[in-house]
C-alpha positions as CSV (number, residue, x, y, z in Angstrom):
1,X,62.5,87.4,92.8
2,X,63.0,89.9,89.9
3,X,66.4,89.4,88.3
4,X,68.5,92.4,88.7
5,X,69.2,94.3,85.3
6,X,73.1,94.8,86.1
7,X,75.0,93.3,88.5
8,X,77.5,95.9,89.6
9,X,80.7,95.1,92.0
10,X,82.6,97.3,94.0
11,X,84.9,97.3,97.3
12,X,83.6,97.0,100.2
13,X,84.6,100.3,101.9
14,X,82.2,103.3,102.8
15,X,83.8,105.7,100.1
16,X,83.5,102.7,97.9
17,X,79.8,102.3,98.2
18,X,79.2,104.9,98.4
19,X,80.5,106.1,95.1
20,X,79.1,103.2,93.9
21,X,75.6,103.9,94.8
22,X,76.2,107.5,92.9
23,X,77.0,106.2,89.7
24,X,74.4,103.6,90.0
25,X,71.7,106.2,90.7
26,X,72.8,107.8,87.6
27,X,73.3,104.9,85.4
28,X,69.3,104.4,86.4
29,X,68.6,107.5,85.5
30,X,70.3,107.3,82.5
31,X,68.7,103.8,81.7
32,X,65.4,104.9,82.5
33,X,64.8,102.2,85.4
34,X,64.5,102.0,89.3
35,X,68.1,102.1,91.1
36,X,66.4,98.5,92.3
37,X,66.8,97.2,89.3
38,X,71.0,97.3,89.8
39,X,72.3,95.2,92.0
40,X,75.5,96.2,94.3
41,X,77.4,93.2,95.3
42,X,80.0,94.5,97.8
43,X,83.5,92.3,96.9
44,X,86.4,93.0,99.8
45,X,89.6,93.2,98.1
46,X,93.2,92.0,99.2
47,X,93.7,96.0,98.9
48,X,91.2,96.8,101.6
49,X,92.4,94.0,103.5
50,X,95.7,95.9,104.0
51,X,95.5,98.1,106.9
52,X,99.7,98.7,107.3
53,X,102.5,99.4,105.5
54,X,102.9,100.9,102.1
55,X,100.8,99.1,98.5
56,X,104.1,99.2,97.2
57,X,105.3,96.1,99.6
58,X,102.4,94.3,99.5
59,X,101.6,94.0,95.5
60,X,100.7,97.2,94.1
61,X,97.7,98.9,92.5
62,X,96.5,95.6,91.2
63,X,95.4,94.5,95.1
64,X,92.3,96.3,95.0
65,X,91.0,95.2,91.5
66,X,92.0,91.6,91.8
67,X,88.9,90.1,93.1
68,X,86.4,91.8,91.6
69,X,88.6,91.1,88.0
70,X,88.1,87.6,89.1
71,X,84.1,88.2,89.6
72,X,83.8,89.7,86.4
73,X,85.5,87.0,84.4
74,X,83.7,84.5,86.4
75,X,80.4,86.0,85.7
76,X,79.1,86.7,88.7
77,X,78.9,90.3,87.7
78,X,78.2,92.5,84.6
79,X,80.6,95.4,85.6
80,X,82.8,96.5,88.8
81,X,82.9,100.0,89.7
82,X,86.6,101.6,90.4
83,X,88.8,104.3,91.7
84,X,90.3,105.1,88.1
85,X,93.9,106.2,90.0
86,X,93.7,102.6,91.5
87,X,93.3,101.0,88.0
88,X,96.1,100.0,86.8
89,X,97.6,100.6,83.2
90,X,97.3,97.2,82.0
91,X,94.0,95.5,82.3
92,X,93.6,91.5,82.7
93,X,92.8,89.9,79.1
94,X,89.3,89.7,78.7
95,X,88.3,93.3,80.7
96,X,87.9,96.6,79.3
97,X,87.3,100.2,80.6
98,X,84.3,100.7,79.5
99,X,82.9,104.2,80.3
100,X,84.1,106.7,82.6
101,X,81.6,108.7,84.2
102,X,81.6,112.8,85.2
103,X,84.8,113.5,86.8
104,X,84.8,115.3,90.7
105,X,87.1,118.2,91.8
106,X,90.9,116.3,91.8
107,X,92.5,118.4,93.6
108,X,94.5,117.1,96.6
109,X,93.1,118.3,100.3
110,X,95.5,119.5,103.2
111,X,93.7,118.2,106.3
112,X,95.3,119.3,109.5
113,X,94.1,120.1,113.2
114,X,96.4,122.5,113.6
115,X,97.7,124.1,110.6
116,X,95.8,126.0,107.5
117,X,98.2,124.8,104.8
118,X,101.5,123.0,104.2
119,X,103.4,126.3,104.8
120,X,102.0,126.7,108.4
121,X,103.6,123.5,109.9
122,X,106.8,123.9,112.1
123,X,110.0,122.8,110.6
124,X,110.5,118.6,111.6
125,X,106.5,118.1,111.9
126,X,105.5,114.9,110.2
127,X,102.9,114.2,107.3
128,X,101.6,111.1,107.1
129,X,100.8,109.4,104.0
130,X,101.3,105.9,102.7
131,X,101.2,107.8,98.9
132,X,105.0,107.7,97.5
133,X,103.8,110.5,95.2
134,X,102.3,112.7,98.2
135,X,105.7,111.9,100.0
136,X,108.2,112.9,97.6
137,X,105.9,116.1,97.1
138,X,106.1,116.9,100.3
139,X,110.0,116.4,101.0
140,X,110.6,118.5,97.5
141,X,108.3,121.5,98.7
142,X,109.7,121.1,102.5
143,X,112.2,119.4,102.8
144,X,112.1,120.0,106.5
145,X,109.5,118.2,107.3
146,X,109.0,114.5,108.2
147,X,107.0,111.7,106.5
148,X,105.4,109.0,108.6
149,X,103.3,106.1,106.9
150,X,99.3,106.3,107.5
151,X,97.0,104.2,106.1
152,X,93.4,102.8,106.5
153,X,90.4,103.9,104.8
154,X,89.5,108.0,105.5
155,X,87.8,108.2,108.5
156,X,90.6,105.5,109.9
157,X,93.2,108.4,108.4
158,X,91.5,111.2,110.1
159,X,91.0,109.7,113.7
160,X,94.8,108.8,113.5
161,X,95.3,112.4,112.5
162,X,93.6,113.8,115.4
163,X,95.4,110.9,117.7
164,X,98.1,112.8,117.0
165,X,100.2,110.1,114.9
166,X,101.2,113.0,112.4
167,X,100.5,116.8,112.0
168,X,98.8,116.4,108.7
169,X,98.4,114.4,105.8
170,X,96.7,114.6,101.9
171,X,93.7,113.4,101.1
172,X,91.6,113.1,97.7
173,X,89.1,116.4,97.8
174,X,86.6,113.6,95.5
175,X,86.4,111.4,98.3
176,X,86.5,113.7,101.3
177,X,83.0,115.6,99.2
178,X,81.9,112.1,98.2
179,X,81.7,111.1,102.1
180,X,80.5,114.7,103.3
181,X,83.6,115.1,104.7
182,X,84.5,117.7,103.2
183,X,84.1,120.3,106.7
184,X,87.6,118.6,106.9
185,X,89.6,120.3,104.5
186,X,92.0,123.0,106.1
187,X,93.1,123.8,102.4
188,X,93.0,122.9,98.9
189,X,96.1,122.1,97.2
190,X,96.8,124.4,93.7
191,X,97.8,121.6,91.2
192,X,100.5,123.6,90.2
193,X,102.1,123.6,93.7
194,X,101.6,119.5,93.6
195,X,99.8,117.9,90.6
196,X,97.1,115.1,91.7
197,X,97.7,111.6,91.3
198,X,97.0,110.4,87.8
199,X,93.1,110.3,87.3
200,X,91.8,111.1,90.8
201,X,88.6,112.3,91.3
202,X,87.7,110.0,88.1
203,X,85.5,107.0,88.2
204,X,86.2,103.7,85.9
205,X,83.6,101.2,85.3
206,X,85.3,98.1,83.8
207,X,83.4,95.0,82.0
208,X,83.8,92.1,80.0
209,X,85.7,93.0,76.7
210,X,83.0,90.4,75.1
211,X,79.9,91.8,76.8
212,X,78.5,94.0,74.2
213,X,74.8,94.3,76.0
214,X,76.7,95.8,79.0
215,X,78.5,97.7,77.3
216,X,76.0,99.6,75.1
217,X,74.1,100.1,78.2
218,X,76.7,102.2,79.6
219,X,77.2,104.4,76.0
220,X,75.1,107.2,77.1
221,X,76.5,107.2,80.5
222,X,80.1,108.8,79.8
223,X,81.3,112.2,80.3
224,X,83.4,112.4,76.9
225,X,85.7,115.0,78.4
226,X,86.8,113.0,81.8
227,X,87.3,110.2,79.4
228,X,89.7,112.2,77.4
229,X,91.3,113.5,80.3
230,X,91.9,110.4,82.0
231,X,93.4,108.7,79.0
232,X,96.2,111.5,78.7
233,X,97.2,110.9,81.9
234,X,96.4,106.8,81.6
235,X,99.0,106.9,79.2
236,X,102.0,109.4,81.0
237,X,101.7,106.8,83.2
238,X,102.4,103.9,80.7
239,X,105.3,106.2,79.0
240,X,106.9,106.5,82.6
241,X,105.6,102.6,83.5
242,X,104.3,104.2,86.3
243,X,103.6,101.9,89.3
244,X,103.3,102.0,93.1
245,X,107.3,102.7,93.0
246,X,107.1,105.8,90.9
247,X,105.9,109.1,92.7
248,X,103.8,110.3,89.6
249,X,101.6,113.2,89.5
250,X,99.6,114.3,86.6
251,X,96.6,116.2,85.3
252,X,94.8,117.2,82.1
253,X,91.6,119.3,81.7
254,X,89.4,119.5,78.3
255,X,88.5,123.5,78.0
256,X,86.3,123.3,74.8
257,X,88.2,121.9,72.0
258,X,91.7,122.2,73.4
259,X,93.3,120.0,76.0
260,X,96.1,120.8,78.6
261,X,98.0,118.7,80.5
262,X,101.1,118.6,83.3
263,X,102.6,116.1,84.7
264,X,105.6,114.9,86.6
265,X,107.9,112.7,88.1
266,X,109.9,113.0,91.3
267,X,113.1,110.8,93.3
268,X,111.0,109.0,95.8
269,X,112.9,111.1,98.6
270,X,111.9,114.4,97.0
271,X,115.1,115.4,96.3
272,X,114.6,116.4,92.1
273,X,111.5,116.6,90.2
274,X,111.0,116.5,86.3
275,X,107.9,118.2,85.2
276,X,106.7,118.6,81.3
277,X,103.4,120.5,80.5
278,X,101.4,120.9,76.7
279,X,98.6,122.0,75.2
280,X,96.8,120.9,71.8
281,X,93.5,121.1,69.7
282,X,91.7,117.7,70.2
283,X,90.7,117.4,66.4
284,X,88.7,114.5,65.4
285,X,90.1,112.0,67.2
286,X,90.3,113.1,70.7
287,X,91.6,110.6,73.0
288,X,94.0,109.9,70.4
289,X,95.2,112.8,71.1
290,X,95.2,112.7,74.4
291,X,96.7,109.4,74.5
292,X,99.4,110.7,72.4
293,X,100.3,113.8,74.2
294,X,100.5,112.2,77.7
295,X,102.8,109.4,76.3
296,X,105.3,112.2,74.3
297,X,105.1,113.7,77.4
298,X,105.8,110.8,79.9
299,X,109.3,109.7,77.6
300,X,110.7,113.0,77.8
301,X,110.6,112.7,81.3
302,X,111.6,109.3,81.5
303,X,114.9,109.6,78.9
304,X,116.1,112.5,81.0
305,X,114.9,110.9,84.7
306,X,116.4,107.6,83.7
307,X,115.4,105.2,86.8
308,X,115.8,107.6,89.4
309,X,112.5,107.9,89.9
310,X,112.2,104.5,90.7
311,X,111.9,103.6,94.3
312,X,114.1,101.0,95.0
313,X,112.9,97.5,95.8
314,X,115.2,96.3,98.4
């Protein structure tokens, strides 16, 4: 048996594999080789292992990472293939993000069976969500309406949905297209109305910070302009110490050599928002740049929001 060129890892879930099997059809293309000659290995996480309850009482961001950190640093694969919203800030020692790849459409999707858009659904209807961020959206746009906790993988979300255990809920318009789901949407959400989450619709591949083969196989693979993007919004995050307990939106677009960005951080219960926006020439050093406008941006709020934002642990 041949030995695979790459070994990639990823979570075991459809959308996971299947975005997976996108960038490694790419990354062969790229390469110049058959998609045969990179090997999936499918790693179940202690993220998708969680089926109720919110991320935010079970361990945070870092639960579905974990294991295939572990498979990286033990060698068993070359480079693991993530969510970039699901990445947290701070990588283990030892593990890099190494290239980021095109970037999909980020927008938030409304998905309803009844209603077209958030403004359609009667006063006390409940959303359901297990995002802090989509909740305190939704209570500071309607605070009329209820929040109920929903969770699973997407088509786990949208048979729930049409159980009737909530009126609505948000999904990511990447993944919903990724799947072919995206018939589904009832509306697309205007960032401006409610930012996405920090880097959705992005893709991360992560490897060993000592792996240089790997990593110079994946040079030509990067989109330079979702890398610049996501690391503006990588570090409002930081700036805010965003987590699991911090509803955070945020989102920056490259438009030739000039890069915008808003962002903002809510009360968990939707009750006050703090939003900042800015726009600046990339120069020679772009994701310095970035970097360096999401984090100016990020302490402003977080001076003024102080720890409000922070949903309490008890």
């Amino acid at each position: 048996m041949t030995a695979s060129l790459l070994r990639i890892g990823a979570r075991g879930s459809k959308l996971s594999i299947t975005q997976t099997t996108h960038v490694r059809d790419g990354l062969a293309a790229t390469l110049g080789v058959s998609p045969d000659a990179l090997e999936i290995i499918p790693i179940t996480t202690s993220g998708d292992r969680l089926q109720e309850g919110r991320l935010i009482e079970a361990g945070g961001k870092g639960l579905f990472t974990k294991e295939l950190d572990e498979a990286l640093l033990d060698g068993r694969i070359d480079l693991a293939i993530h969510s970039l919203k699901d990445l947290p800030t701070h990588l283990p020692d030892d593990i890099i993000l190494a290239c980021v790849p095109e970037r999909e459409d980020p927008r938030d999707a409304f998905v309803s069976v009844n209603a077209k858009t958030i403004a359609d659904l009667p006063p006390g209807a409940n959303v359901g969500t297990a995002s802090l961020r989509r909740q305190a959206q939704t209570l500071y746009a309607r605070p009329d309406l209820g929040v109920v906790t929903l969770r699973g993988n997407v088509d786990t979300r949208l048979r729930k949905l049409e159980a009737g255990d909530a009126a609505a809920t948000f999904l990511a318009l990447a993944g919903l297209k990724r799947l072919g789901l995206a018939e589904r949407v009832s509306s697309l959400i205007d960032p401006d109305y409610m930012p996405p989450a920090a880097c959705q619709g992005a893709l991360a591949i992560t490897s060993r910070t000592d792996d240089t083969a790997t990593r110079d196989k994946l040079r030509g693979f990067q989109d330079e302009n979702a890398r610049i993007e996501i690391e503006a919004e990588r570090a409002f995050l930081t700036a805010l110490d965003g987590s699991c307990r911090t509803p955070i939106g945020a989102l920056a677009r490259v438009n030739g050599d000039t890069l915008s960005f808003m962002g903002e951080a809510l009360t968990p219960d939707g009750t006050a928002r703090w939003r900042r926006t800015g726009t600046v020439k990339l120069g020679s050093n772009p994701a310095e740049t970035a970097r360096n406008l999401g984090f100016r941006l990020g302490h402003e709020i977080r001076d003024e929001a102080g720890d409000a934002i922070v949903m309490d642990k008890a």
